[in-house]
C-alpha positions in Angstrom: -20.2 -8.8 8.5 -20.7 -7.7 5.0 -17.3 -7.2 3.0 -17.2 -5.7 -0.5 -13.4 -6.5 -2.6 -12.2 -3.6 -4.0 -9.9 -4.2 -7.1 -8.6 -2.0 -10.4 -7.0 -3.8 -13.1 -5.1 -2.0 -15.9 -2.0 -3.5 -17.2 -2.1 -6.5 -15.5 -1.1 -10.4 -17.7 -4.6 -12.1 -18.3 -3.5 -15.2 -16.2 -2.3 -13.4 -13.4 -5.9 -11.4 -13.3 -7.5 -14.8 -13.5 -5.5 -16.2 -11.0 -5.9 -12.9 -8.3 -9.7 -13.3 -9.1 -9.8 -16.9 -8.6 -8.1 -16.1 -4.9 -10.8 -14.3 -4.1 -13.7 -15.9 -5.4 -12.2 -19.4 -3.1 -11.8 -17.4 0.2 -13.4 -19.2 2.9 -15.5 -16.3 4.5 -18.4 -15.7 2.2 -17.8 -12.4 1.4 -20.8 -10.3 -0.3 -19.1 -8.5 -3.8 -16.1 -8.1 -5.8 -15.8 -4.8 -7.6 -13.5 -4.8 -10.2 -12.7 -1.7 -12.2 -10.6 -1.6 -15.7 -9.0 1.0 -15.9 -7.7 0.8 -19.1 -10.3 0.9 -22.2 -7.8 -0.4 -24.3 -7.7 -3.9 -22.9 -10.5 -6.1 -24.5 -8.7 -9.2 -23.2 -9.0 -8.2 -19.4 -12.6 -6.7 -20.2 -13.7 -10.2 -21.9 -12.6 -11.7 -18.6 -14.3 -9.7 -16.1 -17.8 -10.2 -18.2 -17.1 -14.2 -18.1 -15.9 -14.0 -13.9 -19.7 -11.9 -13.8 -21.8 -14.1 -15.9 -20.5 -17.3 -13.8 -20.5 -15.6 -10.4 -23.0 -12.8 -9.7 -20.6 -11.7 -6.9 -18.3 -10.4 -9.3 -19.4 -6.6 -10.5 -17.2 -5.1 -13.1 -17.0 -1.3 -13.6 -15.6 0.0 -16.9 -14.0 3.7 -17.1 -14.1 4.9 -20.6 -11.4 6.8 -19.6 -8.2 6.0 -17.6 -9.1 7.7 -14.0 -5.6 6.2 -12.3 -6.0 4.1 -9.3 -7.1 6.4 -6.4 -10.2 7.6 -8.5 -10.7 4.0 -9.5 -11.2 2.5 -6.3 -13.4 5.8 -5.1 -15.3 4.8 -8.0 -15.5 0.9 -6.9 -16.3 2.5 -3.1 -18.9 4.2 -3.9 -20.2 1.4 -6.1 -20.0 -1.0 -3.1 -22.8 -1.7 -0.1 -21.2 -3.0 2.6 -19.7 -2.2 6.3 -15.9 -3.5 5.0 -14.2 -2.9 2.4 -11.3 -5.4 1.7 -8.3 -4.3 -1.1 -7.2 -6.8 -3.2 -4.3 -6.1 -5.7 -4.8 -7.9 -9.5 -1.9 -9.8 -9.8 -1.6 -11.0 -6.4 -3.4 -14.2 -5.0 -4.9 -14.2 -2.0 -4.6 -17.6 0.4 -7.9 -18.8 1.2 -8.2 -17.8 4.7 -7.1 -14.6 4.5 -10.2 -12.7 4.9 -11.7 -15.2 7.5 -8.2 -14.5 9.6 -8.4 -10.7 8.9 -11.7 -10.6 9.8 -11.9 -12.2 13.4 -8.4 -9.9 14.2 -10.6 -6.8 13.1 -13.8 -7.8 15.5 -11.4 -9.4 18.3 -9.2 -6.0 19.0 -12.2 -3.3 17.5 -10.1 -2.5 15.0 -11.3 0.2 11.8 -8.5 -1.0 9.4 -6.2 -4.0 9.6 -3.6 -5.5 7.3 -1.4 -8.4 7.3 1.9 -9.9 6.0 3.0 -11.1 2.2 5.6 -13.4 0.4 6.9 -11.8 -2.4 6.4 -13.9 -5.8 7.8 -12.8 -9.7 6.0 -12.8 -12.3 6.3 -16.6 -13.2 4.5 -17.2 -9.1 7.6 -18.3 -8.2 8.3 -17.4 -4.5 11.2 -15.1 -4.0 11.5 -13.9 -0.6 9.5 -13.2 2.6 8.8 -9.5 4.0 10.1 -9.1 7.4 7.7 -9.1 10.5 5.0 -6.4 10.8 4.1 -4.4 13.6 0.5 -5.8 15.3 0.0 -3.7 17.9 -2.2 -0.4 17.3 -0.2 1.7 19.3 2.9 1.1 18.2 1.8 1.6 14.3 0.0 4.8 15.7 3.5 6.0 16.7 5.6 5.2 13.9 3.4 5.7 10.9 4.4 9.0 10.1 8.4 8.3 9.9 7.3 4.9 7.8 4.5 2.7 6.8 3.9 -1.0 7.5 0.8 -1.5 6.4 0.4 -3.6 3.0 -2.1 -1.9 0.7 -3.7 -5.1 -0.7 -3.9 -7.3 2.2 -6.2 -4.0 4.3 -9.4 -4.4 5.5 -10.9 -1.3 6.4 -14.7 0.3 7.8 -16.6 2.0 5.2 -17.6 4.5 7.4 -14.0 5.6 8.4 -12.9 5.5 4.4 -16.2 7.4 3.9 -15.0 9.8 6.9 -11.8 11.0 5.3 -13.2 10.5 1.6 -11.2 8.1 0.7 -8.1 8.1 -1.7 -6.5 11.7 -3.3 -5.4 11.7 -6.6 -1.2 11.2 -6.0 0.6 9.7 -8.1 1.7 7.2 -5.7 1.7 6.1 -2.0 -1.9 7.2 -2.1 -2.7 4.6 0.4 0.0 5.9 2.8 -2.2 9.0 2.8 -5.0 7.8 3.1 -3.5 6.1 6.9 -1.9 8.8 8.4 -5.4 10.6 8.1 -7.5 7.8 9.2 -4.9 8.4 11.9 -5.4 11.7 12.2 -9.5 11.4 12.5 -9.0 8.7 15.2 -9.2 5.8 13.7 -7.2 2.3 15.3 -5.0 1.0 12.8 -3.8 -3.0 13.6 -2.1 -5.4 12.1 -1.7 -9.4 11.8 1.7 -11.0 11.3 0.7 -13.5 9.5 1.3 -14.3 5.9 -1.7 -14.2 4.2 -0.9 -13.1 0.7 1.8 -13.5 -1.9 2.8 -9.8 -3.6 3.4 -9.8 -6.9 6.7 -8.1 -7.9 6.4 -7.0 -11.7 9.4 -4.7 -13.6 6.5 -2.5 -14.5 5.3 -1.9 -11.3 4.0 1.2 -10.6 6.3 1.2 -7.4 9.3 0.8 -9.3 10.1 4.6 -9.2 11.4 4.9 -6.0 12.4 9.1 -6.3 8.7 9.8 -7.0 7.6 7.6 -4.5 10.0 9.9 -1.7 9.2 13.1 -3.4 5.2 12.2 -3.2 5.8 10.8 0.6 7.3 13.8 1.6 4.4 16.0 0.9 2.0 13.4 2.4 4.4 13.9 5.6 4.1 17.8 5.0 0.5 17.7 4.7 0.0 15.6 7.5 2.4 18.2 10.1 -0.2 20.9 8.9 -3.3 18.8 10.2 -1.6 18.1 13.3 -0.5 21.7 14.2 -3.8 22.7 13.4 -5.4 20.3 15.4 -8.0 19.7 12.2 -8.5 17.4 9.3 -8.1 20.0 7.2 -4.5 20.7 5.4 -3.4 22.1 2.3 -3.8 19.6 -0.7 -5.0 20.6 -4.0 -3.6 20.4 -7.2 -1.8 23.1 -7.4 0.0 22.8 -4.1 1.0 19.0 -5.2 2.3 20.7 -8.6 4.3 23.4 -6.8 5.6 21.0 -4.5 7.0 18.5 -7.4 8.4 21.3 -9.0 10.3 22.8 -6.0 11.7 18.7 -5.4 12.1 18.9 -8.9 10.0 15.5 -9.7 11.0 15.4 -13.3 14.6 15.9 -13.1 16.1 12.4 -14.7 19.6 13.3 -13.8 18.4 13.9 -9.9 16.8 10.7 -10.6 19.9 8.8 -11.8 21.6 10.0 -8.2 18.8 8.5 -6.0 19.0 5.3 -7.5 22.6 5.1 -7.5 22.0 5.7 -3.8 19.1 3.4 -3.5 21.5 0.8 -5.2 24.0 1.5 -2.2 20.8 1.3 0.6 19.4 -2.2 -0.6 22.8 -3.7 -0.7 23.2 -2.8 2.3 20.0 -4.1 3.6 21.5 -7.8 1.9 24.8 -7.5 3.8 22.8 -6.9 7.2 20.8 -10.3 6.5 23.9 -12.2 5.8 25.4 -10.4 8.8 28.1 -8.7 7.2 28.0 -6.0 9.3 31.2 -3.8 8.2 30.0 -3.9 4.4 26.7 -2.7 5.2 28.0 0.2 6.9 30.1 1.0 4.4 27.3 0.5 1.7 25.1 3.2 4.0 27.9 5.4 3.7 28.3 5.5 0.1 24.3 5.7 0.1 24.5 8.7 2.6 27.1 10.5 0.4 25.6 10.0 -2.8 23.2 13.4 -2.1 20.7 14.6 0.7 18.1 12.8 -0.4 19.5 9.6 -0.2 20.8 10.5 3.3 17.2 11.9 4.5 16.4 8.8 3.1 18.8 6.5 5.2 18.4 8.8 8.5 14.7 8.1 8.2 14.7 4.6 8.2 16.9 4.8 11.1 14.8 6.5 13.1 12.2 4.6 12.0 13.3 1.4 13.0 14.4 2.3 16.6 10.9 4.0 17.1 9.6 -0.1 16.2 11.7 -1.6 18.7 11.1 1.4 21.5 7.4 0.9 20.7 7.5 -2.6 20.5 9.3 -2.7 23.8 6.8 -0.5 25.8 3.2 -1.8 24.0 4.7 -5.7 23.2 3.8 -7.4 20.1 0.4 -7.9 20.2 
């Protein structure tokens, strides 16, 4: 099975590009090509890299925008640049382990799977590990039937058919969470999403992320969700995005609004301390942090309500279609 990696780089440290390259280049399933587009015309450093990682390894094929396209265009743009039935997503400051695509693989022949992702440990930007994700969902079913309330596939770690990324045309331009788009309508144009729960990557967590904003991140996954409930009323593929329905939309949540901003992470601030109190099983404190989370404004209570609901449809699922 041929396998094309499909990377962008644009602000990333020039070790920790090295090091995500290095990952990939070590995997023990020989894996056809690793497209890596800079996104970022600025950076010579990570540019004089990417020519070395070619000249050494002809596997490696750099793409260089001359303009800074963002990363859904990007890795259309390393897509379409690629030749093979799977593409795999590789993140460029995370490392890969060695097996991962060999593992990943042989899950996504064994159950006839057309995208399949698997778990992380988180690491700072030193390497240093700092925590493990909780288990993921492995069985098709149950992701089928949660997806839409939450998302627990890990963008770097997917593989994924050509022919069903091809089929929905890959990645839209959002400013975020454009990967949980692009699921929910592979989901929507029948393809079987699985999982592995097995640790198979360490996640880079960076300050600078660009999933550090978590208000744009629930104002941008509320009109995937909204486009998504017009595809499935209609019974079609087709829903309403454009440009100027996202714009209208991030108006109307009022996207830019730094003082509705400041309240959703006061909130947030509330929601993940609670999520520490549950772990050290101090049950009364993290109700009383959800509380303060739920009162802080609606959004932060869609937010918490959400997750609620999201979890129970998990264990429901989990319980009628098992773990595997």
């Amino acid at each position: 099975m041929d396998i094309s990696i499909l990377m962008s780089t644009f602000n990333e440290e020039p070790a920790q590009l090295i090091q995500a390259v290095n990952s990939i280049l070590q995997q023990t399933y020989q894996f056809k090509e690793l497209i890596i587009v800079l996104d970022n015309p600025n950076r010579q450093d990570l540019k004089d890299i990417l020519v070395k990682f070619s000249q050494d390894d002809d596997r490696v094929k750099p793409i260089f925008n001359s303009l800074n396209i963002g990363l859904a265009q990007s890795l259309n743009k390393a897509a379409a640049a690629a030749n093979s039935e799977v593409f795999a997503r590789m993140d460029a400051d995370d490392i890969a382990f060695p097996n991962r695509l060999e593992v990943e693989v042989a899950r996504l022949q064994e159950y006839k799977l057309d995208v399949i992702s698997a778990n992380i440990v988180y690491i700072d930007n030193q390497g240093n590990e700092i925590g493990e994700k909780s288990a993921v969902p492995e069985n098709s079913n149950v992701i089928a039937n949660t997806l839409f309330f939450g998302s627990t596939i890990i963008h770097p770690t997917v593989l994924i058919r050509a022919e069903a990324f091809n089929r929905v045309g890959g990645y839209r331009p959002l400013p975020t969470a454009e990967d949980y788009d692009l699921w929910l309508r592979l989901l929507d144009s029948g393809a079987k999403i699985g999982a592995i729960d097995q640790t198979l990557l360490k996640y880079r967590i960076r300050d600078n992320s660009m999933t550090s904003n978590a208000r744009k991140t629930f104002v941008v996954n509320n009109y995937i969700r909204l486009l998504c409930k017009q595809r499935r009323k209609y019974h079609s593929m087709r829903d309403d995005f454009s440009m100027v329905s996202m714009k209208n939309h991030f108006n109307k949540a009022r996207l830019d609004d730094k003082l509705c901003e400041v309240h959703f992470n006061n909130g947030q601030q509330h929601f993940e301390k609670a999520m520490s109190e549950v772990k050290e099983h101090k049950f009364f404190a993290s109700i009383f942090q959800i509380l303060m989370c739920i009162f802080s404004g609606k959004e932060n209570a869609k937010t918490v309500f959400n997750y609620l609901y999201f979890r129970l449809l998990l264990v429901i699922n989990e319980v009628r279609y098992g773990v595997a």
